[in-house]
N, C-alpha and C positions, 0 to 999 in steps of 0.2 A: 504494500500500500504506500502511496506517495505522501508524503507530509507535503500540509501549507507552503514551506519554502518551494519544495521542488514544482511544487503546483503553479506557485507565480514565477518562479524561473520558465518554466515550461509556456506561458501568457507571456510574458515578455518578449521570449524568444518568436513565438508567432508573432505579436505584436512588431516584431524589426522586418517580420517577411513581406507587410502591409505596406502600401500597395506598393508593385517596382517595376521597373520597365522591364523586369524578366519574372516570372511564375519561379519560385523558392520556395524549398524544403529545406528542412533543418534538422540537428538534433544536439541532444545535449550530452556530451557524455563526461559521466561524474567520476571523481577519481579520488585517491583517498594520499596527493600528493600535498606535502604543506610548501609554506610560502619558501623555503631555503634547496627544494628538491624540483628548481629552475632545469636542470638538463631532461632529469627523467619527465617533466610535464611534457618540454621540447621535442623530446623523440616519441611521446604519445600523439603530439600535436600532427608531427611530420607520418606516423602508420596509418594515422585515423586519415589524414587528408593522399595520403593514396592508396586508401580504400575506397574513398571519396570518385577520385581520380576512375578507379578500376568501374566503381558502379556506371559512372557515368561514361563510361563506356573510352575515357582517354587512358592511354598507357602511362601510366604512375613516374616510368624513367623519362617519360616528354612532360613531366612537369616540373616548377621550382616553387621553393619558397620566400615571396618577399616580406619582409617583416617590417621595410619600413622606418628603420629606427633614426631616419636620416629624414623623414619626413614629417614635418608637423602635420598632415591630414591626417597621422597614425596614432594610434596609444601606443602605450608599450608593449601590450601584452594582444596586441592585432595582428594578425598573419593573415596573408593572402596566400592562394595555391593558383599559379598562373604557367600556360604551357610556354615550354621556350618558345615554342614556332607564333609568336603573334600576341605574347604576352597575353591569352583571351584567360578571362576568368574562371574557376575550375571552380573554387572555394572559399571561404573567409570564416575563420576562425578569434573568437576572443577568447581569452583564459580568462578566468573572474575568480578570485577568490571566496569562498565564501564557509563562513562559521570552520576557518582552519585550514580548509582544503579547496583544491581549485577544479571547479569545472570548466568543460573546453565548449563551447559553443559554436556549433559551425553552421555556414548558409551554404549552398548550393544550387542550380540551378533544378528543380523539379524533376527535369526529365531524368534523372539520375534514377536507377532502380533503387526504391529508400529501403522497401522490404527487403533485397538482395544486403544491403549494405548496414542495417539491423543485421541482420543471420550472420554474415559475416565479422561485424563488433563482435559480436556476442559471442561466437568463435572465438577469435582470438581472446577472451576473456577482459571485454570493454563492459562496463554498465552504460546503457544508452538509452535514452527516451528520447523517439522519435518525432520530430513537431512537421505537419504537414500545413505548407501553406495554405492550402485550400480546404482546410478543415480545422473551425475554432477549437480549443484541448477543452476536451469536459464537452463538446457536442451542443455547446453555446451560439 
C-alpha cells in the first residue's frame, strides 16, 4: 500500500507530464540511497535511463547523459538522456531527496512500452511506480 507521501509524489509527477508539446509517461523509482551515496544514485540514474532508452525502442549505446551542470536552465540533480545522433530527447530524470533517501523521477516520451519497462525495473530489482500521462493516479 502507498503512503500519502508516495501518493502526492506520484500527483506531482503527472502533474509535470501536463500539458507538452509531446504525450509523457513517467515513473518514479524509489530507492533507499541517502544524501552522501551520490555515485550509486548516479549509476541507478544512468541503468534506469537505458532501460528507458531500450523500451523506447532507441539502443541505450546511441545515447548520452547531459546533466547540465554548466547550465543554469539545470538543477543539480537534473539529467537528461539524449541520442548522440541529433541530441533528440530520450528522457529527463530528477533525483529529489526525500525523508532521507532519494527518489529518481523520470519523463519520457509515451510511446515508450511503460508496461515492458515496469517488468523490466522490476527485474532488475528497481521499486517503480509507474505514472501515465494520460491517466490521473487514483482514477481522478
Amino acid at each position: 500500500m502507498s503512503t500519502p507521501a508516495d501518493e502526492d509524489l506520484e500527483r506531482r509527477t503527472w502533474q509535470l507530464l501536463q500539458p507538452g508539446e509531446i504525450d509523457l509517461d513517467g515513473c518514479v523509482v524509489h530507492t533507499d540511497f541517502e544524501g552522501p551515496e551520490d555515485i550509486a544514485m548516479h549509476q541507478a540514474t544512468v541503468e534506469v535511463g537505458e532501460t528507458i532508452a531500450d523500451a523506447a525502442g532507441i539502443d541505450p549505446a546511441e545515447t548520452y547523459v547531459y546533466s547540465g551542470t554548466q547550465d543554469a536552465e539545470f538543477a543539480s540533480n537534473q539529467h537528461q538522456g539524449l541520442t548522440l545522433d541529433g541530441d533528440d530527447f530520450v528522457w529527463e530524470c530528477q533525483q529529489l531527496l526525500r525523508d532521507g533517501s532519494y527518489d529518481l523521477v523520470f519523463y519520457f516520451e509515451a510511446a515508450a512500452d511503460l508496461e515492458g519497462l515496469v517488468e523490466s525495473l522490476d527485474a532488475a530489482g528497481y521499486r517503480v511506480t509507474p505514472v501515465r500521462g494520460d491517466e490521473p493516479p487514483g482514477g481522478d
